[in-house]
Structure formats: structure tokens, C-alpha cells
C-alpha positions as CSV (number, residue, x, y, z in Angstrom):
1,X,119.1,96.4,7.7
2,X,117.2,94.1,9.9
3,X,113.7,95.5,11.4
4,X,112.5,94.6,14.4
5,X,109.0,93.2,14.9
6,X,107.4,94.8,18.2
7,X,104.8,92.4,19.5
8,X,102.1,94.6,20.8
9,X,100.4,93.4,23.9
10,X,96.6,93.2,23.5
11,X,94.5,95.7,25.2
12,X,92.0,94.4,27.9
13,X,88.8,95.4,27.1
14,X,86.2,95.7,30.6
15,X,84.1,93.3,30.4
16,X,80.2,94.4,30.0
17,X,77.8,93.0,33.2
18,X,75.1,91.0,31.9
19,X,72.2,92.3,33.7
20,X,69.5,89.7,34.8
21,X,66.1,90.5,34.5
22,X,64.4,90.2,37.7
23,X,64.9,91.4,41.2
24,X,68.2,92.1,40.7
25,X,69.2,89.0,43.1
26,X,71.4,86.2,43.0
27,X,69.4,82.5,41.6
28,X,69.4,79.5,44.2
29,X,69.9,76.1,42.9
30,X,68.1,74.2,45.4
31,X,64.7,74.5,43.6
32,X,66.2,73.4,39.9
33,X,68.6,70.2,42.3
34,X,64.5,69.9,44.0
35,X,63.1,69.5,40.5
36,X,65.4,66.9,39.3
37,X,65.3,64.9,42.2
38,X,61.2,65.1,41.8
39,X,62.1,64.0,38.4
40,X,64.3,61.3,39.0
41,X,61.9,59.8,41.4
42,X,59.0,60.1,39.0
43,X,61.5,58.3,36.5
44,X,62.3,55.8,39.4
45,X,58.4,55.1,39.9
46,X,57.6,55.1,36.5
47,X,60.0,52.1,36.2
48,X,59.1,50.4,39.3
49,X,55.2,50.7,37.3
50,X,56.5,49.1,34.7
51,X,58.4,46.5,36.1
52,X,55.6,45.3,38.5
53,X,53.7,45.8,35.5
54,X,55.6,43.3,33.9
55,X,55.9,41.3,36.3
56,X,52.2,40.5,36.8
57,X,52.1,39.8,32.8
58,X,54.6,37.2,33.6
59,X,52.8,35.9,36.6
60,X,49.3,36.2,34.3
61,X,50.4,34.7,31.3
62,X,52.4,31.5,34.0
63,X,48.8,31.1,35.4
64,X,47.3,31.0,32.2
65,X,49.9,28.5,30.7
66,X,49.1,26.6,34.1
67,X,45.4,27.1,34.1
68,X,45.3,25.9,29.9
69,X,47.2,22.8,30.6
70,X,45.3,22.2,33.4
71,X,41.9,22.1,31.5
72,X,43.8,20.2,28.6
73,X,44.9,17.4,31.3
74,X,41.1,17.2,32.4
75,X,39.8,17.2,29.1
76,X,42.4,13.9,28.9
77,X,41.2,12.6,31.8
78,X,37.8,13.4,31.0
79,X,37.6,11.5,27.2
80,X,39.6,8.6,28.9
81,X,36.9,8.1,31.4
82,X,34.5,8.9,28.7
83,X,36.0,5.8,26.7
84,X,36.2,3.8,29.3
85,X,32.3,4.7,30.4
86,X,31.6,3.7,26.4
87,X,33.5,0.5,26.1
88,X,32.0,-0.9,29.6
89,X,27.9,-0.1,27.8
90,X,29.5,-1.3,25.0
91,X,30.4,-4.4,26.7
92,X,27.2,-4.3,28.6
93,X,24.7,-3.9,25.1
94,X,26.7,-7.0,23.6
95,X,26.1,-9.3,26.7
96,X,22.4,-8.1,26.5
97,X,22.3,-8.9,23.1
98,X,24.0,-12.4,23.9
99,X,21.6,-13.2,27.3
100,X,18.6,-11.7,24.7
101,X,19.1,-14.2,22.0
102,X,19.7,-17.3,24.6
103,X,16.7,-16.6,26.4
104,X,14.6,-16.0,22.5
105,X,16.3,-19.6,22.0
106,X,15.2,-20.8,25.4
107,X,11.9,-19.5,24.4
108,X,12.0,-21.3,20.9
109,X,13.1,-24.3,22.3
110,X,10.4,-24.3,25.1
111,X,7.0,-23.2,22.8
112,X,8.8,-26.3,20.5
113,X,8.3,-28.4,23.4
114,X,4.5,-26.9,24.1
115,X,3.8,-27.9,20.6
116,X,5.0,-31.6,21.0
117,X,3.1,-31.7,24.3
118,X,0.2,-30.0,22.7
119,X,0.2,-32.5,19.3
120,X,0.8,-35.7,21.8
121,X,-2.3,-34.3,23.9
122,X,-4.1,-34.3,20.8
123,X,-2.6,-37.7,19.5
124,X,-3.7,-39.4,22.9
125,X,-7.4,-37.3,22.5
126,X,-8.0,-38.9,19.2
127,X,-6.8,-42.4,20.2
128,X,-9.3,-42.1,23.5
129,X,-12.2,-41.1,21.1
130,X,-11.0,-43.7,19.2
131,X,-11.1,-46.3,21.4
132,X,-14.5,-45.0,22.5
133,X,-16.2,-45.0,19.3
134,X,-14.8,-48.9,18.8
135,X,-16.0,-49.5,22.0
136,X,-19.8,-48.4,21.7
137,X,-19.8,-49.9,18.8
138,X,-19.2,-53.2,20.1
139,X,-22.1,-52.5,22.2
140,X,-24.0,-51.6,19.7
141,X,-23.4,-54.9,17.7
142,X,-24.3,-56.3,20.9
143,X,-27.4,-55.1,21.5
144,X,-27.7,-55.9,17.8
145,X,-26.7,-59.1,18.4
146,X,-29.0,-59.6,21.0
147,X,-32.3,-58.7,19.4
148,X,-34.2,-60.7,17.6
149,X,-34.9,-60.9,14.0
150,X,-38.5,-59.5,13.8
151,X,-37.4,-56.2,16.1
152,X,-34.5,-55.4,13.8
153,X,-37.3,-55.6,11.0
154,X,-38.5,-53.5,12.9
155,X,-36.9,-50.9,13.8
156,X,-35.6,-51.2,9.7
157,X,-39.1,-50.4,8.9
158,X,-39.5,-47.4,11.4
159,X,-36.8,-45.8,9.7
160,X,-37.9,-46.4,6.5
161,X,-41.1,-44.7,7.5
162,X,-39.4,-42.0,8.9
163,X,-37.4,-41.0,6.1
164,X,-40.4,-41.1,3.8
165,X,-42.1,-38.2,6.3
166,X,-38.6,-36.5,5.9
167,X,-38.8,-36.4,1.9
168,X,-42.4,-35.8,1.6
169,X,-42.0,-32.8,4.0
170,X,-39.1,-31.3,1.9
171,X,-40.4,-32.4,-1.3
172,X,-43.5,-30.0,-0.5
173,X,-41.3,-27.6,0.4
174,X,-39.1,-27.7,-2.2
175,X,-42.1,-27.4,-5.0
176,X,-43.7,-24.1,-2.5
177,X,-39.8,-22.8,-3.1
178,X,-39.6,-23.2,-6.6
179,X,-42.9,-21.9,-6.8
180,X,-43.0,-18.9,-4.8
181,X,-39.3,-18.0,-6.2
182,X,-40.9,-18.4,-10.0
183,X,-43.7,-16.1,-9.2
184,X,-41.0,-13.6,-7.7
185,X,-38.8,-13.7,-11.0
186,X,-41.8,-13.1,-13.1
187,X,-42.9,-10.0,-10.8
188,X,-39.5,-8.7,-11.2
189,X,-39.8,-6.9,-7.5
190,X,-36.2,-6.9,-6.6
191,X,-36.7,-6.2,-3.1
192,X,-39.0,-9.0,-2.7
193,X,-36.3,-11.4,-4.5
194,X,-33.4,-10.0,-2.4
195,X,-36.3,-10.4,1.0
196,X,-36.8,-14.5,-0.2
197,X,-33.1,-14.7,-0.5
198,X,-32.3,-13.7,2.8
199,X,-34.9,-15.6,4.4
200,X,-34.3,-18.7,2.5
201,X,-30.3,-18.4,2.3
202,X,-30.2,-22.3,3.7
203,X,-32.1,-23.5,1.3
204,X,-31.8,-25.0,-2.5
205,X,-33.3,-21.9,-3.9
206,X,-31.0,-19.4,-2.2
207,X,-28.3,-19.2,-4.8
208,X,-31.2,-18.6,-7.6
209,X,-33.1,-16.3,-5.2
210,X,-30.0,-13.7,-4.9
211,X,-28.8,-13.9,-8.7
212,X,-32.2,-13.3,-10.0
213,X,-32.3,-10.2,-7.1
214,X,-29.5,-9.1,-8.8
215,X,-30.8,-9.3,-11.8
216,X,-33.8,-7.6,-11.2
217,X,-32.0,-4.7,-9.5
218,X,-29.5,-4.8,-12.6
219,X,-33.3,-4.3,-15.0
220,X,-34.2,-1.2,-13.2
221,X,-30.7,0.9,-13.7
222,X,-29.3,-0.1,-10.0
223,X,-26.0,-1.6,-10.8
224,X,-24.7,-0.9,-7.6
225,X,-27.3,-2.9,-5.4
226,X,-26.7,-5.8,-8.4
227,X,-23.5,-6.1,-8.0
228,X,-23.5,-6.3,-4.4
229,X,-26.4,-9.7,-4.8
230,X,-23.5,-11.1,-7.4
231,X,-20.8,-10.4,-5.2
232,X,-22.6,-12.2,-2.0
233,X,-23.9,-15.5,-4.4
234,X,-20.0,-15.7,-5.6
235,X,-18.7,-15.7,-1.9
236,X,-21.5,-17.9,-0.3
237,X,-22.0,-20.1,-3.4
238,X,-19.1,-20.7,-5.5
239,X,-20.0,-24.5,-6.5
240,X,-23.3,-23.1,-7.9
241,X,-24.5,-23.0,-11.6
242,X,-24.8,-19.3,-10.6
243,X,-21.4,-18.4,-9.7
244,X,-20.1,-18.5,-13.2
245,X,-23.0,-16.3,-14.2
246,X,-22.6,-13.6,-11.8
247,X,-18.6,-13.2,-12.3
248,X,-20.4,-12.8,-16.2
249,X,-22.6,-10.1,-14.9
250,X,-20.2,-8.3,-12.6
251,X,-18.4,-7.7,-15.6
252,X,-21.2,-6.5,-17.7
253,X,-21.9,-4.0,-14.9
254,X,-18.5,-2.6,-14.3
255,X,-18.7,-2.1,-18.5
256,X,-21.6,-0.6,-18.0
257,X,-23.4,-2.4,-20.5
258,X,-27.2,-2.4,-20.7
259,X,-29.0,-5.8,-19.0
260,X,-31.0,-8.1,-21.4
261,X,-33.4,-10.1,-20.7
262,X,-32.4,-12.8,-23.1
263,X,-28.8,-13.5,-21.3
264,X,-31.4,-15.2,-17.9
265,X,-30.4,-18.5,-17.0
266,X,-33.0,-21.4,-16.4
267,X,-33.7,-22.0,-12.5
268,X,-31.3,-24.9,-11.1
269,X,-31.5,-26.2,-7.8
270,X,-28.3,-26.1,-5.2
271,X,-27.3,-29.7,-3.6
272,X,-30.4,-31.1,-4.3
273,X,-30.7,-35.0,-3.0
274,X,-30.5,-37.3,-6.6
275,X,-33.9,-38.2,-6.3
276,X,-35.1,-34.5,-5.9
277,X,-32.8,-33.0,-8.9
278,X,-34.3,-33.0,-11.9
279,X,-31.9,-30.1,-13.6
280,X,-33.3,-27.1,-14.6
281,X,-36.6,-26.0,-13.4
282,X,-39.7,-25.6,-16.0
């Protein structure tokens, strides 16, 4: 037996109004399409923003690409000129240098020349006084010539005469020297000794006169004014007997050793004439 299937047709159901909350109206649209034009226009803007934005980067980071290369191609410029500038003072210090040791030659070369001048000068000054020293002496062999034999005798004896005045005058004063100088040493005043040396620093008794000053000063403890009276015979006397001794008592003072009386020298004269020097003094 073959059953039959019934399809049943489904039963409608009414569909249930959704209520909206609200007035109870209908919504309008325009305010939402409003809204997304409003927002598609701030979209729109927002781009634009960015793409000026953009933009001005572009055109700020082309001027500063410009603006760098710029100052690198002056700095170029700048150190080439800079060279340049250098090399041209260079160029300018080495021909100073050059013109600078030409004109120090020039100047050698020239004071050379004043010196040959100068020693020719001199040459020709000596041959003139020369010549005139030759020459009055001719006319003094003349004149020679020309006197007689008893005026030469003469005028021989005159001299003669003259020079015997001359060595009795010194001989006194050479014996008041010795004299007065011995009286001095055997005082002992130094100041007295270093007064006669001063005054008599000319004189055959001078070199004696300041070492026995010295040593005087040297007696009474004042190694300092000693050595200054040994230090001035050395410098104005070194020929003297009394050079050797004060170097002798210069170092005695700077050992500080005591002064003896025993170590005096005797009392010799200084460029005495040979007939005058009879050594040491008595």
C-alpha cells in the first residue's frame, strides 16, 4: 500500500512592528548623507594638509641640499683663494729673503771696501808722518851741521846739567818716599798706608804702599778691605815684586788663615832708573 506524503504549506505568521523609540516619526537621511559629506571633506583636507605638508619638506629639504652645496662650493672657492693668497706671501717672504741677503752682501761688500779705504787712509797717514819726521830731521842735521863746534859743546853740556837737576830732584824724592812709606809700615796705620798709596799711585813706592795697606788692614782682622788693596796692586801692578805676594795673600785670606808678621816682604822699588835701584830697601 503506497501512502501518500501531504506537503503541508507553512503558516504565515504576522509579522511583529518594531517600534522605534522616539517621536514616533519617520528618520531623514539627509543629516547622516550631511555628516559623511562633512567627513569626506575633512578626509579630503586632511590629505590636502598632508600633501602640502609634504610637499614643503620636499621643497625644504631641495633648499637645504641647494643651500649645503652652495656653502661647500664657497668653502672651495674660499681655500682655493686662501692657497692662492698663501703661495703669492709665500712667494713674496722668499724674494724678501733673496733681496735681504743681496743687500746684507751689498753691505758686506761695501763696509769691505770702507775698511780698504780706511787702512789705505791710514797707510798714506803713516807714510806722510813719515816723510815728515825724515824731513825735520834733515833740518835738524842741518842746523846741526851748521853750528859750530863749541855751541854743540854747548848745548851737550846744558843737557848734561839739566839732567843732573832732574836726578837730584827725584833722588830726594825718592829717599823722602822710602822714608815716609818706612815710617808708615812701622806705625801700622792702615788708613794712612792706603791715603800714601793713593796719593803716590805714580810713583816707585806705590806698589809697596798698597801691599803693605793691605797688610796692615789684613793685621787688624779686616780681610775684606785687604783683599780689596791686593786685588788693586795685582790689576795696576802685575810686573811688581808685589804681585806674586798678594795672589799669596789673597789666598791666605779666602782660607781664612791668621796674618803673620814673619811672611812681610822687604821694600823693593817699581821701575826704578839702574842707577837709582839698589834692590831691596834697608
Amino acid at each position: 500500500m503506497v501512502r501518500t506524503l501531504h506537503h503541508t504549506a507553512p503558516v504565515k505568521q504576522p509579522r511583529k512592528k518594531i517600534r522605534v523609540r522616539g517621536s514616533g516619526k519617520k528618520s531623514n537621511p539627509v543629516p547622516a548623507i550631511l555628516g559623511f559629506l562633512v567627513f569626506l571633506g575633512g578626509v579630503g583636507y586632511a590629505v590636502y594638509v598632508v600633501g602640502n605638508a609634504q610637499s614643503a619638506t620636499r621643497a625644504i629639504r631641495a633648499d637645504y641640499v641647494q643651500a649645503r652645496a652652495d656653502i661647500e662650493k664657497a668653502a672651495v672657492e674660499k681655500e682655493a683663494d686662501i692657497n692662492a693668497r698663501r703661495q703669492e706671501l709665500a712667494a713674496q717672504l722668499k724674494k724678501f729673503q733673496t733681496d735681504n741677503l743681496d743687500l746684507k752682501r751689498r753691505v758686506q761688500v761695501i763696509g769691505s771696501d770702507l775698511e780698504k779705504k780706511q787702512r789705505e787712509l791710514e797707510l798714506k797717514e803713516l807714510m806722510k808722518n813719515s816723510i815728515s819726521q825724515r824731513v825735520s830731521s834733515q833740518l835738524e842735521d842741518k842746523e846741526l851741521v851748521g853750528e859750530s863746534v863749541e855751541e854743540l859743546e854747548a848745548r851737550l853740556t846744558a843737557l848734561k846739567n839739566r839732567k843732573r837737576k832732574l836726578m837730584t830732584a827725584f833722588t830726594a824724592s825718592y829717599e823722602a818716599l822710602k822714608s815716609e812709606l818706612n815710617q808708615l809700615v812701622l806705625n801700622g796705620d792702615p788708613e794712612r798706608l792706603e791715603s800714601f798709596f793713593i796719593r803716590n799711585l805714580t810713583t816707585v813706592a806705590a806698589p809697596a804702599a798698597g801691599f803693605f795697606a793691605g797688610d796692615a788692614y789684613y793685621a787688624r782682622s779686616q780681610p775684606r778691605k785687604a783683599s780689596e788693596l791686593y786685588k788693586r796692586v795685582l790689576q795696576k801692578f802685575p810686573d811688581s815684586v808685589y804681585a806674586k805676594e798678594s795672589i799669596q795673600r789673597l789666598a791666605d785670606v779666602t782660607e781664612k788663615k791668621p796674618f803673620t808678621a814673619d811672611e812681610k816682604p822687604g821694600f823693593f822699588p817699581y821701575n826704578v832708573p839702574d842707577s837709582l835701584n839698589t834692590g831691596r830697601w834697608q
